[in-house]
Every structure is written in C-alpha cells, then in structure tokens.
C-alpha positions as CSV (number, residue, x, y, z in Angstrom):
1,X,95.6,-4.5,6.7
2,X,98.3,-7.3,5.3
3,X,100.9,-4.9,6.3
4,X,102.2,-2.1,9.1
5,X,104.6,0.5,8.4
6,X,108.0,-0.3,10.5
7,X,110.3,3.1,10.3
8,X,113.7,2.6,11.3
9,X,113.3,6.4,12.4
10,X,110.7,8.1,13.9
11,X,110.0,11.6,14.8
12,X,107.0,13.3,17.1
13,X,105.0,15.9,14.9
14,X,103.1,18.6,17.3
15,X,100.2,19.8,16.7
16,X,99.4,22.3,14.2
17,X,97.4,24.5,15.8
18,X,95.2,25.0,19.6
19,X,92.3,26.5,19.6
20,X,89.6,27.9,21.5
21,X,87.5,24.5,21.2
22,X,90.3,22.3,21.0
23,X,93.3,21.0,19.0
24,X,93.1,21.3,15.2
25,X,95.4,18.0,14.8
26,X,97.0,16.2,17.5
27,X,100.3,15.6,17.9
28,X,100.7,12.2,16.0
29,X,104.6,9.6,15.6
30,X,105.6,9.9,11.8
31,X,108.6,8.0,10.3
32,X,111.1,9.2,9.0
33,X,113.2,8.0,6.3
34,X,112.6,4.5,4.2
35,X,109.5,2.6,6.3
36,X,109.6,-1.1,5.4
37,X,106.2,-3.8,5.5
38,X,105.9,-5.5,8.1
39,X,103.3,-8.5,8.2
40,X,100.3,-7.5,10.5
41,X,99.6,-11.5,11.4
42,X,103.8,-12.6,10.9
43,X,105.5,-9.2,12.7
44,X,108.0,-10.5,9.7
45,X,109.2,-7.9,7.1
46,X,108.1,-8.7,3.6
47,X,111.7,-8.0,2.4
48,X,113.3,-10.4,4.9
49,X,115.3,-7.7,7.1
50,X,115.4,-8.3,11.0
51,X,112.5,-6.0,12.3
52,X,114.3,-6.0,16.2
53,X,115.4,-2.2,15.1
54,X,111.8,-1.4,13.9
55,X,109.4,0.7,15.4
56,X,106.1,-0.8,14.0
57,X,103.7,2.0,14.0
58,X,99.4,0.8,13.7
59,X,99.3,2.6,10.1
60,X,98.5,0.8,6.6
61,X,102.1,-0.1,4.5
62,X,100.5,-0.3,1.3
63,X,97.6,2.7,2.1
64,X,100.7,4.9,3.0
65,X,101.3,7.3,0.2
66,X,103.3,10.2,2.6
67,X,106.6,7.7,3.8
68,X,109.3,6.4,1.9
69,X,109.0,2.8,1.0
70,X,111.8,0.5,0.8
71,X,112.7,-0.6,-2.8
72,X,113.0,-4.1,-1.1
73,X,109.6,-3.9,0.1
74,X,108.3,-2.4,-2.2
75,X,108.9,-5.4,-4.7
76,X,108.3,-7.9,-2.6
77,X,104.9,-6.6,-1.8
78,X,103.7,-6.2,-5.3
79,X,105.0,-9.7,-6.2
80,X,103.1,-11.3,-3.7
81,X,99.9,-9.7,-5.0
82,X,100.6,-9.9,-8.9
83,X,97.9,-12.2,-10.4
84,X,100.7,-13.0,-12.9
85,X,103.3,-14.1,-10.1
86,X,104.0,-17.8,-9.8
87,X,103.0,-18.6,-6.4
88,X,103.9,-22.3,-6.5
C-alpha cells in the first residue's frame, strides 16, 4: 500500500443487520466527502496539503473505488506512477 485514504470528514456506519449467529457487517469509519493520499511510509499527502486536519484511516487510496478522490491527488498519484512521467 503506497498510499492511505485521509478524509477530512468521517462518519460511523452501523451495522446492517444482527442476527441470530452474529453481525452481518460490523459497524466500520467511512469518509465522507473528497479523501486525499496520504503516503503510508511519509504520513505526507501526495498533493502537498497539511494532513494535521486528516483522519488517516488503514484503507488502500488507490484500491478505494467507493470515496471521493481529490482532483489534486488524484493527479499527482498517477504522475508519479506514469511510465511516461519524467522522473529526473
């Protein structure tokens, strides 16, 4: 994972259902509005916001096809992994 989801929002989701045998889904922290990438080694946002007003939740950036993903970050993500980027 090169990078965690940081939400500048999040919200707790219950769980869907209880059953007899147990929960169907647990409750679970989902962002809400634009999430940005933040570095998994750096704690740095690829875009080059301040992440102090982040909540950095253990969830894959680029694997994450349910948030919204800042334009910024967005970019600056598939530039740095372009194999026709210069990266002198």
């Amino acid at each position: 994972m090169r990078y965690k989801v940081g939400a500048e929002q999040v919200e707790h989701v219950p769980s869907l259902a209880h059953r007899p045998d147990g929960v169907f889904r647990v409750a679970r922290t989902a962002p809400v509005g634009p999430t940005h990438a933040v570095g998994a080694a750096t704690g740095a946002a690829a875009y080059g916001i301040k992440t102090h007003g982040l909540e950095v939740l253990d969830q894959d950036w680029e694997e994450a096809f349910f948030v919204e993903k800042c334009p910024g970050c967005f970019a600056a993500v598939v530039a740095q992994s372009s194999p026709w980027c210069d990266k002198r």
